[in-house]
C-alpha positions in Angstrom: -0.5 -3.5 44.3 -0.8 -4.9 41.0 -0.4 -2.6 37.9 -3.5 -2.1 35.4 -0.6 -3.4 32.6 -0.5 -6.6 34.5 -4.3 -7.0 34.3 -4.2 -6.8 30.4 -3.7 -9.8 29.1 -5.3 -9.4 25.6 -5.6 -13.6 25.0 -6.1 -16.0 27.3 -2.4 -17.1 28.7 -3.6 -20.9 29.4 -5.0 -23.3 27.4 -7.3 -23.9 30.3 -8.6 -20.7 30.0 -11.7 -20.2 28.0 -11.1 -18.2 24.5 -13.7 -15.2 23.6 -15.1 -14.8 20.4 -12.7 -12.2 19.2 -9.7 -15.1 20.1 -11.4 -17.7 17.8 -11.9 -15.5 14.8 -7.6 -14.6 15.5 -7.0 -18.1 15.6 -8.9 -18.8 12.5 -7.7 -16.2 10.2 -4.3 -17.0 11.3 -4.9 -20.9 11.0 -6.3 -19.9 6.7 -3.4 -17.5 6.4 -1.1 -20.5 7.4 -2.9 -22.6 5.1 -1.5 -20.3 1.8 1.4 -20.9 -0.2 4.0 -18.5 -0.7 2.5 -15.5 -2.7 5.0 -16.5 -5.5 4.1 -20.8 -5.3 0.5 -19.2 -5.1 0.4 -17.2 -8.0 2.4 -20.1 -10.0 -0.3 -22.5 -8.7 -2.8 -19.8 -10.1 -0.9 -19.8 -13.3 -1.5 -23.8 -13.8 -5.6 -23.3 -12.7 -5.6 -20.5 -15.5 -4.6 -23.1 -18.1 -6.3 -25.6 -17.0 -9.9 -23.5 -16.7 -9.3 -21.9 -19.6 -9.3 -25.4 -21.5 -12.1 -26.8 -19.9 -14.5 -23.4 -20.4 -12.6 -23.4 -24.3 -14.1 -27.0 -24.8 -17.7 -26.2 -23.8 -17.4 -22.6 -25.3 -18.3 -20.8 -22.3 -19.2 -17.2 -24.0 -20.8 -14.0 -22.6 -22.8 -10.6 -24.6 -20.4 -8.2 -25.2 -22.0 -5.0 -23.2 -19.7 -2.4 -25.3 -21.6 -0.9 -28.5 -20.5 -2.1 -32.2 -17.5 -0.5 -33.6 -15.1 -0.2 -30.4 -12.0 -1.8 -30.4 -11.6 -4.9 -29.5 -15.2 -6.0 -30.2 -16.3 -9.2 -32.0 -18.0 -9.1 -35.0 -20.9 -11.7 -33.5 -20.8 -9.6 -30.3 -19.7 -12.4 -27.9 -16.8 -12.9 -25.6 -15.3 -16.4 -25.9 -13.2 -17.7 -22.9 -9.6 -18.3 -25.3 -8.5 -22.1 -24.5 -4.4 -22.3 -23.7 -4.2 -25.4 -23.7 -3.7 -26.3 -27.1 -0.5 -25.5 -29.5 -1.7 -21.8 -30.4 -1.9 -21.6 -26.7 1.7 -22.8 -25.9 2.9 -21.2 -28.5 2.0 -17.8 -26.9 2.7 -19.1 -23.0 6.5 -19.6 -24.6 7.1 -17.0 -27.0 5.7 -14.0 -24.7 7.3 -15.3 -21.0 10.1 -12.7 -20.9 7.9 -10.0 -22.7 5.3 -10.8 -20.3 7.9 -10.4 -17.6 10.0 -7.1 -19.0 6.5 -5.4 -19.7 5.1 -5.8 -16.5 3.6 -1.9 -15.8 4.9 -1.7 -12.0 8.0 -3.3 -12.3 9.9 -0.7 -14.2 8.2 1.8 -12.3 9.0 0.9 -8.6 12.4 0.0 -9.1 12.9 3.6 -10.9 11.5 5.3 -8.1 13.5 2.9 -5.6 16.6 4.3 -6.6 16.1 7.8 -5.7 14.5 6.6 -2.4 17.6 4.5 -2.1 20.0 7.2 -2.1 18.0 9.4 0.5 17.9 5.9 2.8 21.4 5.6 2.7 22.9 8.6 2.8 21.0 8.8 6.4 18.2 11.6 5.4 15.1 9.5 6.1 16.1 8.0 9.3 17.8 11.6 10.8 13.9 13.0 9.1 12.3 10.7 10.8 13.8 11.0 14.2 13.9 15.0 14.2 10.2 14.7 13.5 9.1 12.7 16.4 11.8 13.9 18.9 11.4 17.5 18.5 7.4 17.1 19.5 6.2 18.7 22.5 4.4 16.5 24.7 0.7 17.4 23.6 1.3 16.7 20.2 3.8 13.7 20.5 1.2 11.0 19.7 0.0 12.6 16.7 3.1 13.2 15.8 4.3 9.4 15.7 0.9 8.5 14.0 1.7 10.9 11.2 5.2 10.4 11.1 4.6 6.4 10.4 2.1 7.2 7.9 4.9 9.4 5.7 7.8 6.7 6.2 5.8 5.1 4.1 7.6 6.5 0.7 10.6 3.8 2.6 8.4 1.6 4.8 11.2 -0.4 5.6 12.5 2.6 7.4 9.2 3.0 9.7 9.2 -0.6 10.9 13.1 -0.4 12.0 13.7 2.5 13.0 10.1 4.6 14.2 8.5 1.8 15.5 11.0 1.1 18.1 12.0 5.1 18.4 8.1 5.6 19.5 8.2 2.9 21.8 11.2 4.1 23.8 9.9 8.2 23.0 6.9 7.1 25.4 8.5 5.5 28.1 10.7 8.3 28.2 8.0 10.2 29.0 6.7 8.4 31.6 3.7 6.8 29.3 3.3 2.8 28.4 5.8 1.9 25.7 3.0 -0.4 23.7 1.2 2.8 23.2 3.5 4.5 21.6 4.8 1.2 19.4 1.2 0.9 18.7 0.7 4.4 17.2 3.5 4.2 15.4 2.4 0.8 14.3 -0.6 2.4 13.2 0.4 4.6 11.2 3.3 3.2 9.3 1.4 0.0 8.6 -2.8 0.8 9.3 -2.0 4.2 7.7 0.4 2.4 4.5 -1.6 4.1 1.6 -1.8 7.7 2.8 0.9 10.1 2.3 1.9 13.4 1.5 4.1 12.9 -1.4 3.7 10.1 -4.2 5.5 6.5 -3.4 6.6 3.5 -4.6 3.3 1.4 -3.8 1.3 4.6 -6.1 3.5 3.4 -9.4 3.0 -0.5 -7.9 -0.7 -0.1 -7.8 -1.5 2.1 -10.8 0.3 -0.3 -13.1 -1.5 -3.1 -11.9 -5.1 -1.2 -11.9 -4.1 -0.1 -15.3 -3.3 -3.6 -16.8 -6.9 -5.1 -15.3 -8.7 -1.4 -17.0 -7.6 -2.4 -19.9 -9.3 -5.4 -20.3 -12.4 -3.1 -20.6 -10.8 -0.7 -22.3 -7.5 -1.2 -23.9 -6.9 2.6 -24.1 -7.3 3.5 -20.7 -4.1 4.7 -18.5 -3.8 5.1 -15.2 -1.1 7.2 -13.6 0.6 6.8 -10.5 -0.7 10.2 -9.0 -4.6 9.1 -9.9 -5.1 8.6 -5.7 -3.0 11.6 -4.6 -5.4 14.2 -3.3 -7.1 11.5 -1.6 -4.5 10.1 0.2 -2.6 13.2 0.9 -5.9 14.5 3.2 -6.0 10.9 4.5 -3.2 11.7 5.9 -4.1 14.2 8.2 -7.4 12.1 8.6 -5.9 9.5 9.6 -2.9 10.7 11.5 -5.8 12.0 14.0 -7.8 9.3 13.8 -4.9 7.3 15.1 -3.8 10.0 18.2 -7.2 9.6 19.4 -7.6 5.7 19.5 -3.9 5.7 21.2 -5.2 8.3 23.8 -8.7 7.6 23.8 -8.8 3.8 23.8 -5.8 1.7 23.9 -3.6 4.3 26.4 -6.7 3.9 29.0 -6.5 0.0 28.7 -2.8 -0.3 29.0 -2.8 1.8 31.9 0.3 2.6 33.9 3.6 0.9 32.8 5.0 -2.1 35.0 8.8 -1.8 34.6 8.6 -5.6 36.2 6.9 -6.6 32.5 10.3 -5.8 30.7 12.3 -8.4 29.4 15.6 -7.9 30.8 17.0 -3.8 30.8 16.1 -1.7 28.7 18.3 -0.3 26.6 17.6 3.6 25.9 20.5 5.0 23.7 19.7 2.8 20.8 18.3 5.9 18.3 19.9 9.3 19.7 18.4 12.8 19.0 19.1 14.6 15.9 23.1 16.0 16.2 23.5 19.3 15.2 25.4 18.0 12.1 22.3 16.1 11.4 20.4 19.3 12.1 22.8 21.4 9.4 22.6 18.6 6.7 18.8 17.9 7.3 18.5 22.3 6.2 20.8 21.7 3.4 18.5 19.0 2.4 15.5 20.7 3.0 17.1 23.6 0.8 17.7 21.2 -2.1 14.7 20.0 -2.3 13.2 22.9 -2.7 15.1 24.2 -5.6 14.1 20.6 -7.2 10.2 21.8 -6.6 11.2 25.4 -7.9 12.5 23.9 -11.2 9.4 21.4 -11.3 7.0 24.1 -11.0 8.8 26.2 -13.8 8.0 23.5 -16.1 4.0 23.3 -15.3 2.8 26.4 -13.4 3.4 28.4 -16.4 0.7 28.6 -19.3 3.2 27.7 -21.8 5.4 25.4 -19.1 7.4 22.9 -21.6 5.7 20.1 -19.5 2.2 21.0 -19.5 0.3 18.6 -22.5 1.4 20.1 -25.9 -2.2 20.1 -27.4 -4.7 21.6 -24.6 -1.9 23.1 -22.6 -3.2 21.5 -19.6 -1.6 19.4 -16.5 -3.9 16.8 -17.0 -2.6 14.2 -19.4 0.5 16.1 -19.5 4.5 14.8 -19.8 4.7 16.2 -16.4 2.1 13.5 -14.9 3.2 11.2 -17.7 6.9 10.9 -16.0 5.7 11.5 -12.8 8.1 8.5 -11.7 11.7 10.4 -12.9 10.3 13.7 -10.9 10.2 11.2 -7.7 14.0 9.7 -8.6 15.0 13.2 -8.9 12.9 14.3 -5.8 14.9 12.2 -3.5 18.0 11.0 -5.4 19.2 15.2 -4.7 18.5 16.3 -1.8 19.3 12.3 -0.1 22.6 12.9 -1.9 23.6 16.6 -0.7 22.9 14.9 2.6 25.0 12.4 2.2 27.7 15.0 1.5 27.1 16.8 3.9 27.2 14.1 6.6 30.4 12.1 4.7 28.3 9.4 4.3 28.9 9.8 0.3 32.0 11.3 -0.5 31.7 10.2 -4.0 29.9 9.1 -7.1 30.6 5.4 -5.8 28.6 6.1 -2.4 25.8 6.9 -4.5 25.7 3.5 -6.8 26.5 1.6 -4.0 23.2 3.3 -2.3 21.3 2.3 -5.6 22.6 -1.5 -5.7 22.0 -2.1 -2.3 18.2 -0.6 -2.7 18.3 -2.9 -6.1 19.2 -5.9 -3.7 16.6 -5.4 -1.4 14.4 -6.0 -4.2 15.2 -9.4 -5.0 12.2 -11.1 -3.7 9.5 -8.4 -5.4 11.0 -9.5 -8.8 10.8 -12.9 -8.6 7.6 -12.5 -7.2 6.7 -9.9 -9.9 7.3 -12.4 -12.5 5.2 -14.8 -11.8 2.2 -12.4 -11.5 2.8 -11.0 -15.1 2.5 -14.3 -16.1 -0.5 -15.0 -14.1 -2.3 -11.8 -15.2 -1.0 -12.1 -18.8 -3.0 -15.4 -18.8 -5.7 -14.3 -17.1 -6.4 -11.4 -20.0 -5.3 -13.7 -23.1 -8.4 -16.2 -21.7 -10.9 -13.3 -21.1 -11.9 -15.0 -18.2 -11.6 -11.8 -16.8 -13.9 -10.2 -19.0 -16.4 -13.0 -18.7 -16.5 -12.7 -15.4 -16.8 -9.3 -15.1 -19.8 -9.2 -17.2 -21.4 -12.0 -15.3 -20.5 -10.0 -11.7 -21.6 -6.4 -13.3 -25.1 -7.7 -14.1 -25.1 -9.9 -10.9 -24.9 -6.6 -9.2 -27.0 -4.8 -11.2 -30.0 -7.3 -10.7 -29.7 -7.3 -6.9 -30.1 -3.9 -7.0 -26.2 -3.4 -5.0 -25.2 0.1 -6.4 -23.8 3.4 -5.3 -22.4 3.8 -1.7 -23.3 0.3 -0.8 -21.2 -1.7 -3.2 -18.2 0.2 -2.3 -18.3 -0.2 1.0 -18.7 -3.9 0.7 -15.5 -3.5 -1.6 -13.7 -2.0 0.5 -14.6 -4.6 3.3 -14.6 -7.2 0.9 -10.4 -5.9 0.5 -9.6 -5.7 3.5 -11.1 -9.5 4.7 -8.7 -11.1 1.5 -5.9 -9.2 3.4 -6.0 -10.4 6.4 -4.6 -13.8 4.6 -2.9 -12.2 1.2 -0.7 -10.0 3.3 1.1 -8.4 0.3 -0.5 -5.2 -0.9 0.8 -6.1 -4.9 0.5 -9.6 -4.5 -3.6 -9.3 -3.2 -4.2 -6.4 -6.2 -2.4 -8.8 -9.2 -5.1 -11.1 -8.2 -8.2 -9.4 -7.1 -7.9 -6.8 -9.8 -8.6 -8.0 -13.1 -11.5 -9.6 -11.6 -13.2 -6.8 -9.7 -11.4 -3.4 -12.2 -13.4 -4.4 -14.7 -16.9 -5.6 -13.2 -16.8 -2.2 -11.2 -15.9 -0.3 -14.8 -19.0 -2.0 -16.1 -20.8 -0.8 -13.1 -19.6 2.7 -14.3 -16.9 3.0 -11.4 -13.5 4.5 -12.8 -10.7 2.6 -12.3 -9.4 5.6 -10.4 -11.8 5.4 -7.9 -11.5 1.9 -7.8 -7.8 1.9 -6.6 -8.6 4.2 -3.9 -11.3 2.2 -2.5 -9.2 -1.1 -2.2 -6.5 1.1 -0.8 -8.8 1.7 2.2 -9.4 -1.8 3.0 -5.6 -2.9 2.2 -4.5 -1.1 4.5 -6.6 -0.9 7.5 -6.2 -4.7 8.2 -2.5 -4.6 7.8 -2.2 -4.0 11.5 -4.2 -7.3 12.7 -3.0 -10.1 10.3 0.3 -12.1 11.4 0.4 -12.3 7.3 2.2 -9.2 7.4 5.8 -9.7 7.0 7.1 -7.5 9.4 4.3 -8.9 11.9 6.9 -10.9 14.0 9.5 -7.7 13.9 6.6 -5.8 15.5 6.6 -8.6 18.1 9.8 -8.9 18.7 10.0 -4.7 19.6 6.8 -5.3 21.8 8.5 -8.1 23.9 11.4 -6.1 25.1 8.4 -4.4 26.9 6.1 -6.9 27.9 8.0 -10.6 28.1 4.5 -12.7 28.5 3.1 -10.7 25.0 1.1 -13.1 22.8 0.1 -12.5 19.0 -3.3 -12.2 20.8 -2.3 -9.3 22.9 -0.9 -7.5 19.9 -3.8 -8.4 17.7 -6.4 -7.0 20.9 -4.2 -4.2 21.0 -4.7 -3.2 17.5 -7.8 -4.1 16.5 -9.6 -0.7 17.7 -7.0 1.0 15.4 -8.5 -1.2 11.8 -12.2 -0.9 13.2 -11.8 3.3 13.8 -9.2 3.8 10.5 -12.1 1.2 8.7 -14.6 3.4 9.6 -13.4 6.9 9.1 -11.5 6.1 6.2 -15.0 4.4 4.6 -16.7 7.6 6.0 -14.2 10.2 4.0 -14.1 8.3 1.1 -18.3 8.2 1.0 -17.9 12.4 1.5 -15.2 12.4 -1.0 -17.0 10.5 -3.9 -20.4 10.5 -3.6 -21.6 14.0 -1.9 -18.7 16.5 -3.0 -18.1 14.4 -6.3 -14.3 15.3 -6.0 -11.8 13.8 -7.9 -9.1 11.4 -6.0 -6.7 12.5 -8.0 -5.3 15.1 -11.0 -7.4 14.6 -14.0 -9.2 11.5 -12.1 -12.8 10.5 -13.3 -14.6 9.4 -10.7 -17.1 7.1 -13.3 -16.7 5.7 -16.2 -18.5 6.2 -19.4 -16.4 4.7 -21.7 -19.1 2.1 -22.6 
C-alpha cells in the first residue's frame, strides 16, 4: 500500500503536469527574487539613482510645505523642503569628505557587533548549542512540538545556531518518535525563521533594527532616539503567541498532510547519532551557567530596581530614558559573555583568556559580509537624508494617506503586508529596513504613528514570510536537511509545506498586534509611545 507521504507531492514533479495557482505565484516571486542584485550591488546601484534623482529633482526644484510649526529645528525660514542636488561640487564635496564618517557612524553597526561578542563567547564555549539541545530533548511527548517551535524562536539571539543545529535536531527528535521528520524540521523551521523577531531576551537584530528606525525618525525629528528594547514587551508575549500558533499548524495542519513516514523516501540511511543528548557534564556546566547568569541579573537589578539605583535616569529617577536602557547593548555583552564563559570552563572548552578572544574573533569573522554590506547602506541612507527625498516623500505619502481616508488599523495592516510582500525578494531583515525605512518611518510619523510602533509592525511582516522565500540565505540549508528525508523534495514541496505556517503566524501575529495597539493602547516597549505628537 502506498504511504499518505508518497501521495504529497507539494509541486507538480513533471513538466507535463499542470501547475496550480499557488505553483505560479512560487515560481514568480522566485523568478523577481532572482532578478535582484546582491543586497550590497543593490544598495550601491541605489547609491548612484540617489545622486542622479537628487540632481534631476535639484534642477527643477522639486519642493514640498513643511507640515512641522515655525520655530522647530530644522525648519526653513520660507517653510519649504527643497530636494538637496549632489550632483554638483558642494555635493561631492560632502559624498567624499563624510564616506568613512558615514561608515563609522552607522547606528547598528557598533551595536550588533558589541553585542556579537558576548553572544560569541556563549556559542563557542558550547552553552547555546548544549541549551538548545537540553530544551528540546528533555520534552515529554505532548509538549515536544511546542517545545521545538519555541525553542527556534529563542535561538534567535544566535540564529546561526537554530538553522545548524535545531533544525536538523527536530527533524531526527520526530522520527525518533515515530512521527514524520518534515514535521518536526518544519516547526522548527518555523520558529527559528517564521518566529525571527520574537524572543524572550533582547538580540542582535533589536540593536540592528533600532538603529536603523532611529536614523529614518530623525529625518522628522532629529531629536528622536530609539532604543534597542522599544519592541521588547511585544515580542517577548509574541513569543508564547507564536510558539503556539506554530505547535498547532504542525499538529493541526501540516502533520495530517504528511501523514505517516515512508522510510523508502529517505535518501540513503539515516544517520541518528549526529546531535547526542545533553551529558551529564553538559548537564553540571549548563547549572553553573544558569547560576551565573543569575548573579549577572541580581547585580543588574541592584542598579534599577532601587529608587535611587545608580542607573535609573539621574533627573526623574525613572527607567525610562535611563543609562540602564541607554547601554542596554553592554548589559547583553555582559549577559552572555559570563555565564558562556563559566561554561566554557567548566566544559574545558576555554581554559584561558585566549579561548575567549579567539571565541570573539571568530564571531568578528563571521561578520565579514554584514560590514561590507553595512557600508554601503550608510552611504545609501546618508544620501538619501542629505537629499530630503525622504522627507519629500514622506510628506507627499502622509497626505496621500490622509486624503484617501487609509488611517488607523487599516494602514497598518497593509504595512505590515506591504513588509512582508518586499521580503519575499529582499530576503535580509537589515538590508529590506535600510531601504524601506526612511521612506515609510517618517510618512507613518506624519501620520502620527511612533517610530516605536512602526518597528514592531514591519517586524510582523519580516518575519512571517521568511519561511516561503528561497531569498532567504539559509533556504537551500533547509533543503538540504529536508532531503535526507524525502529524496524527490522540490522548493515547491518545502514552500507548500510552509505556507500555512506565514498565512496563520500573518494572521495571529496581525491580530495581537491590533489588540496590543489599538484596543489595550499598551506600549511595545519600556517608555515606548505608541503615537507621535512631536509635530
Amino acid at each position: 500500500m502506498t504511504s499518505r507521504s508518497t501521495e504529497y507531492k507539494g509541486a507538480p514533479q513533471s513538466g507535463a503536469e499542470k501547475k496550480g495557482g499557488f505553483t505560479r505565484f512560487l515560481d514568480t516571486v522566485e523568478w523577481l527574487g532572482n532578478l535582484l542584485p546582491h543586497p550590497i550591488t543593490l544598495f550601491a546601484i541605489l547609491c548612484a539613482v540617489i545622486l542622479i534623482a537628487s540632481g534631476i529633482a535639484g534642477y527643477f526644484e522639486l519642493s514640498v510645505a513643511d507640515p512641522r510649526p515655525e520655530g522647530v529645528a530644522g525648519r526653513a525660514a520660507d517653510g519649504m523642503i527643497q530636494v538637496v542636488s549632489l550632483l554638483n561640487g558642494e555635493g561631492l564635496a560632502r559624498i567624499v569628505g563624510s564616506l568613512v564618517s558615514n561608515f563609522t557612524g552607522f547606528a547598528p553597526l557598533g551595536t550588533v557587533l558589541v553585542a556579537l561578542l558576548g553572544v560569541g563567547i556563549a556559542e563557542h564555549s558550547g552553552l547555546l548549542s548544549a541549551a538548545m539541545r537540553g530544551l528540546v530533548m528533555n520534552a515529554s511527548k505532548r509538549m515536544v512540538t511546542v517545545t521545538v517551535v519555541f525553542a527556534g524562536i529563542v535561538s534567535n539571539t544566535a540564529s546561526e545556531l537554530g538553522y545548524v543545529v535545531l533544525i536538523p535536531l527536530a527533524a531526527m527528535i520526530f522520527h525518533s518518535l515515530g512521527r514524520h521528520p518534515l514535521a518536526g524540521l518544519a516547526a522548527a523551521f518555523a520558529g527559528v525563521s517564521g518566529g525571527y523577531s520574537a524572543n524572550l531576551l533582547l538580540g542582535t537584530v533589536d540593536p540592528l533594527l533600532s538603529g536603523i528606525t532611529q536614523t529614518a525618525a530623525n529625518i522628522i525629528d532629529p531629536a528622536y532616539v530609539v532604543g534597542p528594547e522599544v519592541n521588547w514587551y511585544f515580542m517577548f508575549v509574541s513569543t508564547f503567541v507564536i510558539a503556539a500558533l506554530g505547535a498547532f499548524v504542525t499538529e493541526k495542519i501540516v502533520e495530517p498532510k504528511l501523514g505517516k513516514y515512508n522510510e523508502a523516501d529517505a535518501a540513503g540511511d539515516l544517520d541518528m547519532t549526529g546531535m547526542g543528548r545533553v551529558t551529564s557534564a553538559e548537564k553540571r556546566a549548563l547549572k553553573g551557567a544558569g547560576l551565573a547568569a543569575l548573579m549577572v541579573c541580581g547585580l543588574l537589578a541592584l542598579t534599577v530596581v532601587p529608587e535611587n539605583g545608580v542607573l535609573r535616569h539621574p533627573v526623574t529617577g525613572e527607567i525610562a530614558g535611563s543609562p540602564f536602557l541607554q547601554g542596554i547593548v553592554a548589559f547583553i555583552f555582559v549577559f552572555f559573555a559570563i555565564p558562556g564563559f563559566v561554561y566554557g570552563r567548566m566544559m574545558g572548552t576555554m581554559k584561558s583568556d585566549r579561548d575567549v578572544i579567539d571565541a570573539m574573533s571568530k564571531s568578528m569573522s563571521s561578520m565579514g559580509m554584514y560590514i561590507v554590506l553595512v557600508f554601503f547602506a550608510a552611504q545609501f541612507v546618508a544620501f538619501f537624508s542629505w537629499t530630503n527625498f525622504g522627507t519629500v516623500v514622506a510628506v507627499q505619502g502622509a497626505t496621500f494617506l490622509q486624503n484617501i481616508g487609509l488611517t488607523g488599523p487599516l494602514l497598518m495592516m497593509c504595512f505590515i503586508v506591504l513588509c512582508g510582500f518586499i521580503n519575499l525578494m529582499l530576503g535580509s531583515a537589515s538590508a529590506q529596513w535600510a531601504v524601506t525605512a526612511p521612506i515609510f518611518v517618517p510618512m507613518l510619523m506624519l501620520v502620527g504613528y511612533s517610530p516605536e510602533v512602526i518597528q514592531a509592525a514591519y517586524r510582523i511582516g519580516d518575519s512571517t514570510t521568511n519561511i516561503i522565500t528561497p531569498m532567504m540565505s539559509y533556504f537551500g540549508l533547509i533543503m538540504a536537511v529536508a532531503a535526507r528525508y524525502k529524496k524527490d523534495l522540490g522548493i515547491g514541496t518545502l514552500m507548500a509545506m510552509m505556507l500555512p505556517y506565514s498565512i496563520v503566524f500573518l494572521l495571529g501575529w496581525s491580530l495581537l498586534f491590533f489588540l496590543w495597539v489599538f484596543v489595550f493602547g499598551l506600549p511595545v516597549g519600556p517608555g515606548a509611545a505608541t503615537f507621535y505628537d512631536g509635530l
